[in-house]
KOLVO-77257 format. One record per atom (N, C-alpha, C, O): y, z, x. Coordinates in steps of 0.05 Angstrom, whole numbers, plus 5000, padded with zeros to 4 digits. Atoms other than C-alpha are relative to their C-alpha. Example, Ala and Ser with C-alpha at 12.3 -4.5 7.8 and 13.67 -1.06 7.14 Angstrom:
BEGIN
497650005018 491051565246 502450005018 502450135039 497649994984 497951435273 502250144985 504450184995 
This chain:
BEGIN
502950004996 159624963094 498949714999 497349635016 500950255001 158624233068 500449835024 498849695035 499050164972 162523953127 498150065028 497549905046 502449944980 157624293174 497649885006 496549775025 502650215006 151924033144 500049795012 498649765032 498850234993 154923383153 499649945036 498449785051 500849994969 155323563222 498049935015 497449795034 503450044979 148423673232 499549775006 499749705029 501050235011 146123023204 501449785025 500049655040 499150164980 151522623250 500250005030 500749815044 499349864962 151923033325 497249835011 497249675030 502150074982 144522883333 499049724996 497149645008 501150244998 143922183311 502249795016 502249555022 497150094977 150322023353 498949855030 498849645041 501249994968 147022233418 496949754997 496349545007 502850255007 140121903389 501149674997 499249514997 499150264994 144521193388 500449945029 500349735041 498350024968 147321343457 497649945020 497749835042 501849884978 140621503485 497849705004 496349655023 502150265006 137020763457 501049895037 502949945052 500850184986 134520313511 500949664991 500349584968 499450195015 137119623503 499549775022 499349875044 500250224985 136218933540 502549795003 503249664983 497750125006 142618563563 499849715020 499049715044 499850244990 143317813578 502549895024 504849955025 498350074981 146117483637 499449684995 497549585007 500150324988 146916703630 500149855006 502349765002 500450154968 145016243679 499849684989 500849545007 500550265007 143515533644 499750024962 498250154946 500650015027 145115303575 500949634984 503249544982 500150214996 143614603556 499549994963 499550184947 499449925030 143114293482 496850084995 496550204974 502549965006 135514383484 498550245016 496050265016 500449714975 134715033534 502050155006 504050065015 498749844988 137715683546 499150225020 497950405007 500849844979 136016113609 501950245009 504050225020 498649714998 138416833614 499150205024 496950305021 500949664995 137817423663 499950174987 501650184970 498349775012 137318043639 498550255006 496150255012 501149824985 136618743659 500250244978 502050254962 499949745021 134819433616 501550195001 501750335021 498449724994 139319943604 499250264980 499350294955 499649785017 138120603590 502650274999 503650345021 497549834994 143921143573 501849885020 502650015039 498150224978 148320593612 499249945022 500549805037 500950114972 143520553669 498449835001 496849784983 502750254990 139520033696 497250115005 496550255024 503249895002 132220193682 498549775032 498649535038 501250094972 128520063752 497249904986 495750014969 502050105003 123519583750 498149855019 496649675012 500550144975 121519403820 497549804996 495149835000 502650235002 118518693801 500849995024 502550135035 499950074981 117018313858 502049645002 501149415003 498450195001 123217873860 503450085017 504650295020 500750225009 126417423877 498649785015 498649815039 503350034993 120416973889 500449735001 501249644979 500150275001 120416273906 496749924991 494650034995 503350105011 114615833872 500549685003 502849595004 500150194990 112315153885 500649894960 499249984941 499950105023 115014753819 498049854986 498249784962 501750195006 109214363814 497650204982 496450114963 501449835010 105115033795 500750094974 499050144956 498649875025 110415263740 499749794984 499149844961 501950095017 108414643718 497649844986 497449664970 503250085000 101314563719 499750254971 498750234948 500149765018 101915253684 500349984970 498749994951 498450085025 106215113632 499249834982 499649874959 501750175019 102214523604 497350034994 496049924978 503249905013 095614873604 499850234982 497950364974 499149795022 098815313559 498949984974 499349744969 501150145009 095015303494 499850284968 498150464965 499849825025 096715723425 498249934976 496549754979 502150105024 093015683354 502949914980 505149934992 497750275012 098315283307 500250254972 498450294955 499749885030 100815763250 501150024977 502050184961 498450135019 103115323212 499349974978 498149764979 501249945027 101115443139 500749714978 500049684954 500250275011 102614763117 498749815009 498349585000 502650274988 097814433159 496949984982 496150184971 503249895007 090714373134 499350145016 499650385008 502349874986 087014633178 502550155030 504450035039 498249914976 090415133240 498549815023 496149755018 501050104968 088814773316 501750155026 503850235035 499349974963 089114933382 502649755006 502349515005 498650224987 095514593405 501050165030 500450375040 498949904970 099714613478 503150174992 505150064981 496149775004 106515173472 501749785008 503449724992 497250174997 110814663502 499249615000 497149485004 499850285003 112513933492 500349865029 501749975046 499149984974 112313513553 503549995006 504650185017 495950005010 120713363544 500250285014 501450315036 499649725000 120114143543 499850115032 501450245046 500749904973 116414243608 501649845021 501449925044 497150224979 121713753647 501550185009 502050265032 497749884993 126614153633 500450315002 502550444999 500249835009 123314773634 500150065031 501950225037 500550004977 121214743709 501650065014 501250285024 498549964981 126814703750 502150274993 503250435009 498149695015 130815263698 498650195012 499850345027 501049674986 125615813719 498650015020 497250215022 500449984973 123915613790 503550075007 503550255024 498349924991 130815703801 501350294998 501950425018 500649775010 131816333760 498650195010 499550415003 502749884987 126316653795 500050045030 498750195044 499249914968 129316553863 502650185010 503750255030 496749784994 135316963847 499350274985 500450474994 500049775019 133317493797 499150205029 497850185050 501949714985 132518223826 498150134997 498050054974 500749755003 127918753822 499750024970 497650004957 500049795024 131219023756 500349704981 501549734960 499250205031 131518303712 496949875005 495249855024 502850235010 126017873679 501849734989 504049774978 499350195010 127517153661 500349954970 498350024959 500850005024 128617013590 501349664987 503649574988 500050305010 128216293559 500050044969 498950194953 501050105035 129415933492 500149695005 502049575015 500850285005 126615263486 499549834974 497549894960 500550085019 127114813433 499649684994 501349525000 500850274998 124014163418 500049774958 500649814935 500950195036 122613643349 497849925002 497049755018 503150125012 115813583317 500149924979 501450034961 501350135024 113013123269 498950234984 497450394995 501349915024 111613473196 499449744982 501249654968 500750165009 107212923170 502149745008 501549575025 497150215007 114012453159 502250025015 503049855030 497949884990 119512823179 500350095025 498750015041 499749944972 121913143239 501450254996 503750274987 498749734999 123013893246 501250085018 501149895033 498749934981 126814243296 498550345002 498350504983 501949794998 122414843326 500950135023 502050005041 499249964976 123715383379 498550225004 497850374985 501049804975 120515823431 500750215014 501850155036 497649784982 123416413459 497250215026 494750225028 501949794978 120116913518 501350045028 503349995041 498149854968 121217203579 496749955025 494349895019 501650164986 118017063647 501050205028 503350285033 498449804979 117717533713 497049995025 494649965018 501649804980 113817753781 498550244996 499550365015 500549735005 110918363766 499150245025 497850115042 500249884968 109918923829 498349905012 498749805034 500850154978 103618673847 499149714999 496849624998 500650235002 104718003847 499149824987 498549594995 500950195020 102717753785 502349874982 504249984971 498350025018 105817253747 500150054967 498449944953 499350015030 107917423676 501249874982 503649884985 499650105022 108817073616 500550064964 499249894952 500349895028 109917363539 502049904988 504149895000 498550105016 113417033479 500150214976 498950404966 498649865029 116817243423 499149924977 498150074960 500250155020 116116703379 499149685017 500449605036 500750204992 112716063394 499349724975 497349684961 499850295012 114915353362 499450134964 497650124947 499949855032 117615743298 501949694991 503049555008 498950255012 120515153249 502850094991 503250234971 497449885015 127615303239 500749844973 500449604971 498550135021 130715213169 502849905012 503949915034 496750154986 137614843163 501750235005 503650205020 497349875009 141315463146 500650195030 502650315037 500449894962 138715733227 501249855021 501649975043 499950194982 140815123262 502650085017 502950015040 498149994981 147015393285 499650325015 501450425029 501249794979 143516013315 497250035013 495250175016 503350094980 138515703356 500250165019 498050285020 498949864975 141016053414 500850324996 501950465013 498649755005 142316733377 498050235014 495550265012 501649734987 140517383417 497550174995 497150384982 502749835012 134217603412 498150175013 495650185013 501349804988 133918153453 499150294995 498650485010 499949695008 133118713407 496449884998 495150054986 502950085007 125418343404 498649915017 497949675019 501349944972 121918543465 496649855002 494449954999 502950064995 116418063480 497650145008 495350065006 502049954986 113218533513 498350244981 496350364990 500849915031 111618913439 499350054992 498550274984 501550085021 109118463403 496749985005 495649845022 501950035008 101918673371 499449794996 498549675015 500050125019 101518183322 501249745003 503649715007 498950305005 102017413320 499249884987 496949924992 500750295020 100616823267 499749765027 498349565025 500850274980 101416383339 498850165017 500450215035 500749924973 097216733386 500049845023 499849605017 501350164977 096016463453 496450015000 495050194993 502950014999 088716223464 498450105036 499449995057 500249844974 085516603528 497949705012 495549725005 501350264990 082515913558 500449885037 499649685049 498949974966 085716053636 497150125010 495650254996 502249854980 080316263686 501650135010 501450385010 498049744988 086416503724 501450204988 502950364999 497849845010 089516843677 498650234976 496450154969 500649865023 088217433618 502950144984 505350164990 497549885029 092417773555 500150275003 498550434994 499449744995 095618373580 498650174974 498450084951 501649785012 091719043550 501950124995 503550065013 498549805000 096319553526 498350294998 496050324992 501249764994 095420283536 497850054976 495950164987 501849915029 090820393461 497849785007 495849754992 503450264998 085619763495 501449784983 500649564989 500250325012 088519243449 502449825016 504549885027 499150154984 090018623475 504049854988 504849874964 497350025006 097718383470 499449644991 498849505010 500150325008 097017613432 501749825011 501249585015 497950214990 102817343457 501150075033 503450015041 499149944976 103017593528 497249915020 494849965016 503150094981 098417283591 500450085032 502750055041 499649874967 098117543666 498349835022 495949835026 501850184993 096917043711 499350145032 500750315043 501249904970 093217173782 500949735017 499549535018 500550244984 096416703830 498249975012 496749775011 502950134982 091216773877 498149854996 497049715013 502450165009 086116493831 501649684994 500949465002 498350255000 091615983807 499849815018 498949595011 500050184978 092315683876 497049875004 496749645012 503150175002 084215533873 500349794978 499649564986 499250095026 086215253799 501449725010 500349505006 498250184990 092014813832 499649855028 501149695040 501350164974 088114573891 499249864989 500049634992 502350255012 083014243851 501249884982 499949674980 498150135003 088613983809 501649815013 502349605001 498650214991 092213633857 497049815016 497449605030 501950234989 085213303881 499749764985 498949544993 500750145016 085113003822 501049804992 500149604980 498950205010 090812693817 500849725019 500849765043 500150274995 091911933834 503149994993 503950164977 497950215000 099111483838 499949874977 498349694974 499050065020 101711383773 499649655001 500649515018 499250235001 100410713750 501349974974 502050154959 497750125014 104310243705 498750124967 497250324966 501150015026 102610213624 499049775002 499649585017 501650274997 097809753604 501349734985 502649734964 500150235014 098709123584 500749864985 501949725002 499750055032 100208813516 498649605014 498849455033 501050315002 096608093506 503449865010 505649955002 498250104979 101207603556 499749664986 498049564971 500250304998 102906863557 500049955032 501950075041 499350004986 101906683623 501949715010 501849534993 498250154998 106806193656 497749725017 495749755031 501350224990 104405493676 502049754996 503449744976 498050215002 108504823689 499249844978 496949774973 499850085031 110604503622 500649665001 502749545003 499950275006 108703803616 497449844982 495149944979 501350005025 105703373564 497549995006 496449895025 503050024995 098803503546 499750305010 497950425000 499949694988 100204243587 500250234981 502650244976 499249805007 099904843549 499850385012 498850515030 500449714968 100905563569 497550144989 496750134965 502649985004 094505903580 501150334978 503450404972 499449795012 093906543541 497750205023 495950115036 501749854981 090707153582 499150244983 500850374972 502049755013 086107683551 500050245011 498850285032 499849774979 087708353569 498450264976 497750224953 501649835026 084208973531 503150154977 505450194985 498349895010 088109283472 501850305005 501150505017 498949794985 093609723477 500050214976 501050204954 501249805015 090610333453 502750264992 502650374969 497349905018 097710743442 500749884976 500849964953 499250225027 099910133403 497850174972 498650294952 502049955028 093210303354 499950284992 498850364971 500349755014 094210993352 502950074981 503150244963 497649895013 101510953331 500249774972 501849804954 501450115025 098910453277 499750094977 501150094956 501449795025 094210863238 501350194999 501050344980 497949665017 099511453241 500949874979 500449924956 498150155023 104110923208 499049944977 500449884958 501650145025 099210723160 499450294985 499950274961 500749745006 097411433143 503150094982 503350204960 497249805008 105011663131 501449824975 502949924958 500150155023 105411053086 498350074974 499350094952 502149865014 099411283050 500750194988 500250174964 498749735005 102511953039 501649994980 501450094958 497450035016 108911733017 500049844973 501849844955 500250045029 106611402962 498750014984 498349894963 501149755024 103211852936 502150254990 502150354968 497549895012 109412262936 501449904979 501750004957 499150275034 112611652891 498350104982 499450284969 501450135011 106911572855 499850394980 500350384956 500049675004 106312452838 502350044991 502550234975 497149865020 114812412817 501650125024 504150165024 498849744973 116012852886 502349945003 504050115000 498450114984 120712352913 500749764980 499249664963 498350285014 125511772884 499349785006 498349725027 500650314987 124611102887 502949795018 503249555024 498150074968 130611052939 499350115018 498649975037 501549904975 128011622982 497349765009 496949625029 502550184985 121411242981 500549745009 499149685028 499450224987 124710542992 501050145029 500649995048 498450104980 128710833048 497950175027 498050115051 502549924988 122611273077 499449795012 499749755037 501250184987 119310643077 499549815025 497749765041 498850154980 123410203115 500850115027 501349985048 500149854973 124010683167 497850095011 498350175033 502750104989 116710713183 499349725011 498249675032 500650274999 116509993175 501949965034 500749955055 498350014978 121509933229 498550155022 499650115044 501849794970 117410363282 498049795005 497349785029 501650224984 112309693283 501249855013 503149735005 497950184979 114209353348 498149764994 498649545004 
């Protein structure tokens, strides 16, 4: 009789494993700072039909206009204050571009794109290692889609060697609930609704059609890259006695002054760490000198 029981309990949660829906990766590009996957749904071993509208050629210049007007709330609990920052780094969007314009001209029907991106941000001093994950698709009528998983999470050390680990049991398309939302600031675009009215935080639906108005007046705007400015010059003049070289007045170079007062700031900081016990007086010598070294 006990063994029966037993039965029960295992026959039907057997079939209930068999029966899950699961997401399986196909991968197409994997670089030390980007991984790009197909991947298609299976249910009960079949391919769940999803007649996006793919595969879809797109003008790269759109994926990334897109991509940099991208624009989350920062939920980073060690900052003061949360901000509006951009999802990707430019570094990020380089190499983000040509991975899912290409991606996008091969996928079928039954796959969505799925990216992990990962970049290094400044914490005050230091330098963290942060990553991005989401998926990216056509949808039937023609809209493009966008939804993340996780956006510019701070990995600890003890993660670093599963930057790239599968994270397809964690269906972008989900997630309620985010600490990084996206900020709805697109004219072309809105935050998919789910069936109950609430809006999905980490998912956005863009309208090319309106886009292409978006990306018209974008490229009006833009002008032929010029050089960097400046830095105060000597200019050249023939060297004889009594001759000296003229000096030329150009305006300051305003990068230079911003990467200044960071430096002066991170100095500031750090020894108040000393000065609080936080840190040693080798860390803080060797802190130091490696700020110091960043003045050109």
């Amino acid at each position: 009789m006990k063994r029966f029981v037993v039965l029960l309990f295992i026959v039907p949660a057997f079939f209930s494993a068999c029966s899950t829906t699961r997401w399986v990766n196909d991968p197409v590009l994997e670089q030390k700072y980007l991984k790009v996957s197909l991947e298609h749904q299976l249910e009960n071993n079949l391919i769940v039909e999803k007649k996006f509208n793919q595969p879809y050629e797109i003008d790269p210049a759109k994926i990334k206009l897109l991509l940099k007007e991208l624009i989350y709330l920062d939920g980073d609990r060690m900052a003061r204050e949360r901000k509006k920052s951009p999802v990707f780094q430019d570094k990020e969007v380089t190499r983000l571009v040509p991975a899912l314009v290409d991606a996008l001209s091969i996928a079928t029907p039954n796959q969505r794109i799925r990216f992990i991106s990962l970049n290094r941000a400044r914490k005050i001093i230091f330098k963290t290692k942060r990553k991005t994950d989401g998926v990216i698709f056509i949808d039937p009528e023609g809209r493009l889609n966008i939804a993340f998983n996780l956006i510019n999470l701070a990995l600890k050390y003890s993660d670093m060697n599963g930057e790239f680990d599968d994270l397809s049991t964690n269906d972008p398309l989900n997630i309620k609930t985010s600490k990084t939302p996206l900020i709805p600031l697109l004219p072309y675009a809105r935050h998919h609704v789910f069936e109950d009215g609430t809006a999905s935080p980490m998912w956005i639906v863009v309208s090319l059609d309106k886009f292409q108005e978006t990306f018209n007046v974008w490229k009006q705007t833009q002008t032929p890259q010029e050089g960097p400015p400046s830095k105060t010059v000597l200019k050249d003049a023939p060297v004889t006695e009594g001759t000296e070289l003229q000096q030329v007045t150009v305006q300051p170079d305003a990068k230079n002054d911003n990467q200044m007062e960071k430096i002066k700031k991170d100095l500031e900081f750090l020894k108040e760490l000393f000065n609080s016990g936080l840190i040693t007086e080798q860390e803080h010598s060797d802190k130091k000198r490696k700020l110091l070294d960043k003045i050109e």
